[in-house]
C-alpha positions in Angstrom: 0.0 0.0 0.0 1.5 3.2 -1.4 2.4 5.7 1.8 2.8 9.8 1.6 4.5 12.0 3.7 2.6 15.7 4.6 5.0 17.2 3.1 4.3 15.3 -0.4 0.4 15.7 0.3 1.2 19.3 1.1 3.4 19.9 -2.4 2.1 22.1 -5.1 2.3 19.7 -8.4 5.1 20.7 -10.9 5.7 20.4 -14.6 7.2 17.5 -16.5 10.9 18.0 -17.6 11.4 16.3 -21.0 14.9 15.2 -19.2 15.0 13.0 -16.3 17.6 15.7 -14.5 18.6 13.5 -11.2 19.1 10.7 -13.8 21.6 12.8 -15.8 23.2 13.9 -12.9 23.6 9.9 -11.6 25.1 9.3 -15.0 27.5 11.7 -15.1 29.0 10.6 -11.6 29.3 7.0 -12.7 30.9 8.1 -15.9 33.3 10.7 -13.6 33.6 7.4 -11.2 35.0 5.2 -14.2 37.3 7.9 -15.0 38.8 8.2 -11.8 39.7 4.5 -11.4 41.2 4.4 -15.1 43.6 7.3 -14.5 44.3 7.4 -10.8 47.1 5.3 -10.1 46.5 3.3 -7.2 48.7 2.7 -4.3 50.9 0.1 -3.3 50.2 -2.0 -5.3 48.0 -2.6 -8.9 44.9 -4.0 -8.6 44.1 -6.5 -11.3 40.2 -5.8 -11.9 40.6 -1.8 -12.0 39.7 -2.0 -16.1 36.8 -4.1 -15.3 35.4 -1.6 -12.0 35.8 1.5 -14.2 34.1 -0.2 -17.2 30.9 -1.8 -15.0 30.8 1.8 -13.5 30.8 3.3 -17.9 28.2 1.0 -18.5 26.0 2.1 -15.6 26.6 5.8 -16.7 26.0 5.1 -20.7 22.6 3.3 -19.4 21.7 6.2 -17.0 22.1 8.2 -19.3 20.1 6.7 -22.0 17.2 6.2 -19.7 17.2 10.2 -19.1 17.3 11.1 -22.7 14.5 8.7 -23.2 12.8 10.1 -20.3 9.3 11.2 -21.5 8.5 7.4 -23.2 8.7 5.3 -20.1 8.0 8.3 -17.3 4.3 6.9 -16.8 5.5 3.8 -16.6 9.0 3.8 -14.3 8.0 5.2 -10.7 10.4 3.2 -9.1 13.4 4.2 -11.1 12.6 7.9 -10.2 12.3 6.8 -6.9 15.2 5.8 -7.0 17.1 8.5 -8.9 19.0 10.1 -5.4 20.7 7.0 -4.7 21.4 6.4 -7.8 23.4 9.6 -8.4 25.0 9.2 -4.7 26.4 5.8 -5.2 29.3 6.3 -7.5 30.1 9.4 -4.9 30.1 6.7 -1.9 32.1 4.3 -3.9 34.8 7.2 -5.1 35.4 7.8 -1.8 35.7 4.2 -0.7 38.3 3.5 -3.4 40.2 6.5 -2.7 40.6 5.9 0.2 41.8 2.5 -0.3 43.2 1.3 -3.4 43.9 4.9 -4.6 45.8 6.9 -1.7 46.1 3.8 1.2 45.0 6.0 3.6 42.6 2.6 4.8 45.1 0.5 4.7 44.6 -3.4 3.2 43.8 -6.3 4.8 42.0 -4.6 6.9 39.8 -2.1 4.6 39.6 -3.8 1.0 38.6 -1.7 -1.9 36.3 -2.3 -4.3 38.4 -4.1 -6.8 39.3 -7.0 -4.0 35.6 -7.8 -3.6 35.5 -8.3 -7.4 38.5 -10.0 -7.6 37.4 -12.5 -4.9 33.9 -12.8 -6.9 35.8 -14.2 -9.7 38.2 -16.5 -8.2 36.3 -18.0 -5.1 32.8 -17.6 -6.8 32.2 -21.8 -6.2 33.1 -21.8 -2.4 31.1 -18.4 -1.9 27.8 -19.5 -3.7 27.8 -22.7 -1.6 28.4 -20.7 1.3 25.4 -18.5 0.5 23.3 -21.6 -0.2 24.0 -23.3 3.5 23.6 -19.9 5.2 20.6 -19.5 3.3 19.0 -22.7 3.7 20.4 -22.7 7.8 19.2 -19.0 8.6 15.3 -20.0 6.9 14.6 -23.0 9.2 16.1 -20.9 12.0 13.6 -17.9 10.9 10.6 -20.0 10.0 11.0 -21.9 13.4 11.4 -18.6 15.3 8.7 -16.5 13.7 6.2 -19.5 13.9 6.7 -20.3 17.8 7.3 -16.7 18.8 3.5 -15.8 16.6 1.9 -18.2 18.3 3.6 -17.5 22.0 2.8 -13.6 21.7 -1.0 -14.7 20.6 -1.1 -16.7 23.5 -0.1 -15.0 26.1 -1.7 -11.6 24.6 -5.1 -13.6 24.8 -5.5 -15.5 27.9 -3.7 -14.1 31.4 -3.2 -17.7 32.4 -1.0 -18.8 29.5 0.3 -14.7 29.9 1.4 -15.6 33.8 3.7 -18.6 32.5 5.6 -17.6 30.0 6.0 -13.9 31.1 9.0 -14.8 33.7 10.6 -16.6 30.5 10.2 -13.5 28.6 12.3 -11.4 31.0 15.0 -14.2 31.8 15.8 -14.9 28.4 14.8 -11.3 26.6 18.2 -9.6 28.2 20.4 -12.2 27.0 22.2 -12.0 23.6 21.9 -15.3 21.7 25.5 -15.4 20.7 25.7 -15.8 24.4 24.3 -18.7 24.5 26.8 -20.3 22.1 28.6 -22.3 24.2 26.0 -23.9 26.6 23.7 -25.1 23.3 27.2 -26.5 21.9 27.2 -28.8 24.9 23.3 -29.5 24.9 22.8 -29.9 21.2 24.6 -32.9 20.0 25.1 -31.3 16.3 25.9 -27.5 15.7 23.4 -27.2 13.0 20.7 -27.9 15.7 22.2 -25.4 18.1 23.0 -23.1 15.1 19.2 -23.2 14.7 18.0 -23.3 17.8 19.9 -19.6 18.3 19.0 -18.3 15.1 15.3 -19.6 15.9 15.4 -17.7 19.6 16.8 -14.6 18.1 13.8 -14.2 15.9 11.1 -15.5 19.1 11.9 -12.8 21.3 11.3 -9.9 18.9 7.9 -11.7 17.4 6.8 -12.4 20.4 6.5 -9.4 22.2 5.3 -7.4 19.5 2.5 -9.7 18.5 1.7 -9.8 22.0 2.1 -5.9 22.2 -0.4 -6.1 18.8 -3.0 -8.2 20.3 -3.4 -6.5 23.5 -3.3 -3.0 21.9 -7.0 -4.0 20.0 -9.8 -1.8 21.4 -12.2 -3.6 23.4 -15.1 -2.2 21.2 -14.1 -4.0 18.2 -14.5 -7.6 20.4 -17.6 -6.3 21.7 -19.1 -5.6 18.4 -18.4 -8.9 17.3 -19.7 -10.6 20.1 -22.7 -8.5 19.5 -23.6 -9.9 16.5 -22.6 -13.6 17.4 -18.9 -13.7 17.1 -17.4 -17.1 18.7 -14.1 -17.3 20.5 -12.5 -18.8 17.2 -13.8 -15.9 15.2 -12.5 -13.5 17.4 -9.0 -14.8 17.4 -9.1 -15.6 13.8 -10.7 -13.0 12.3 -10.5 -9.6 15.3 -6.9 -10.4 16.6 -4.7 -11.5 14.2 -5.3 -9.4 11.7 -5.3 -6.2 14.0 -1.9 -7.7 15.3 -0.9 -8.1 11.8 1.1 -4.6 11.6 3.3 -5.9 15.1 4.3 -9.1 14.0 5.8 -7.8 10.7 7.3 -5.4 12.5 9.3 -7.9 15.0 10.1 -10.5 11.8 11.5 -7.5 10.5 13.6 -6.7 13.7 14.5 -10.7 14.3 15.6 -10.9 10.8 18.6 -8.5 11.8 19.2 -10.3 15.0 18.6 -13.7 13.5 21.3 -12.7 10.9 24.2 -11.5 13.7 23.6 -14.9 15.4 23.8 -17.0 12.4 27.3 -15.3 11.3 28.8 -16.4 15.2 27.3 -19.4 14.9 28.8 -21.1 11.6 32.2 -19.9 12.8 32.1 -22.6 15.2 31.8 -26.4 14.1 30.4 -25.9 10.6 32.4 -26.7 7.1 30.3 -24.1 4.7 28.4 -20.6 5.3 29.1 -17.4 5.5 30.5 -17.3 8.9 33.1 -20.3 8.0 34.0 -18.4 5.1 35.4 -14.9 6.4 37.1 -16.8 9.2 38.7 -19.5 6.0 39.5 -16.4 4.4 41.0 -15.1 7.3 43.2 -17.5 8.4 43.8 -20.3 5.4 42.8 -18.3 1.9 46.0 -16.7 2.0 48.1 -19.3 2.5 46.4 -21.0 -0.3 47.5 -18.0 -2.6 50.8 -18.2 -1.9 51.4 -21.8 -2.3 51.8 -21.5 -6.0 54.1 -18.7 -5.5 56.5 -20.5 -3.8 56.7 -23.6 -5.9 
């Protein structure tokens, strides 16, 4: 559902340009980006996929700026583009200043602040071991979610409904709430006899907490008019929870997926760093300690 600000509802409506101007301007700073990595010698060292950063960052700018030319045939059409036209003009700034300040001047210095060219380099020659990192963090970090966001919906319904479910769990709730999942690393280690199930298990706690409290928050936020009108006109207690609460609650329990999702995420990087052999965890600590060792090894044959 589309959402306005007062100050767009308050906005006196303007003509259309027959130039999209913020998508000229986002193409001339990609094209100014490309330039500066082609003749700006870098630091230290070259980087081997410069010609290929400079010429993705040409063809952004050559297609920015054929889409602003062509403005007026695909205006009525492309609402998200314009959206989008302000970051699109202040990304090549943001990356300009990230690769000056790495590759081009050193001021970051490498390891520890890689410039844009590494990441593309590392693309290229690791792209097998990162997809099926990506694939077991994806598949690890949905069960972990789905488990979470299911039990945590169905706690915070619970215990938003009835006050005898509520005077339970609600010491739980304040015990566990406070502590970080990561913290809990080491005594699911021992009680878990896999680390995928105590991976889980954290990853699935991370997203409870959040969801539960905000559905419960949701469902005992409803006005009690809108249970008395159903009950009015002959409203059971399954109607009222399926049809009154949950949707009412709806707006909270999106909200705390959406903040267990970031928590979830945290945990799930600590977690694969610890007893797993793929993910995304595993990966920047192989990287860390083993992929340049690997590098080198032809070298020194």
């Amino acid at each position: 559902m589309p959402t306005y600000s007062p100050e767009q509802a308050l906005a006196r409506p303007t003509g259309r340009a027959p130039l999209w101007g913020e998508g000229l301007l986002a193409a001339a700073l990609w094209l100014l980006g490309g330039l500066f990595t082609l003749t700006w010698p870098d630091a230290g060292r070259r980087w081997p996929f410069s010609e290929g950063w400079a010429l993705a960052q040409f063809t952004l700018g050559g297609g920015l700026l054929l889409l602003a030319l062509s403005y007026r045939y695909w205006r009525a059409r492309g609402a998200r583009v314009l959206h989008a036209g302000k970051w699109l003009a202040l990304l090549p700034v943001l990356f300009a200043v990230w690769e000056g300040l790495t590759a081009k001047t050193a001021v970051l210095p490498v390891p520890f602040f890689a410039p844009p060219q590494a990441l593309i380099e590392v693309l290229h020659d690791d792209w097998p071991r990162l997809l099926d990192s990506l694939l077991h963090s994806l598949g690890l970090l949905g069960l972990g979610v789905l488990l979470g966001t299911s039990s945590g919906f169905i706690t915070g319904l619970a215990i938003g409904w009835s006050h005898r479910i509520g005077y339970w769990v609600h010491p739980v709730l304040r015990l566990l709430g406070p502590v970080p999942s990561t913290a809990l690393l080491p005594l699911c280690l021992f009680i878990f006899p896999s680390s995928f199930g105590a991976s889980v298990f954290l990853i699935a706690l991370s997203t409870w907490f959040p969801v539960t409290v905000l559905t419960w928050s949701g469902v005992m936020g409803i006005d009690k008019a809108w249970y008395d009108v159903a009950r009015t006109l002959g409203a059971s207690q399954r109607f009222l929870i399926l049809r009154v609460a949950i949707p009412a609650a709806l707006p909270n329990v999106f909200v705390g997926l959406f903040m267990g999702l970031g928590a979830s995420f945290s945990v799930l990087i600590v977690a694969e760093m610890v007893g797993v052999k793929s993910g995304i965890g595993f990966y920047l600590q192989w990287a860390q300690g083993w992929r340049p060792i690997r590098i080198c090894m032809p070298r020194c044959w």
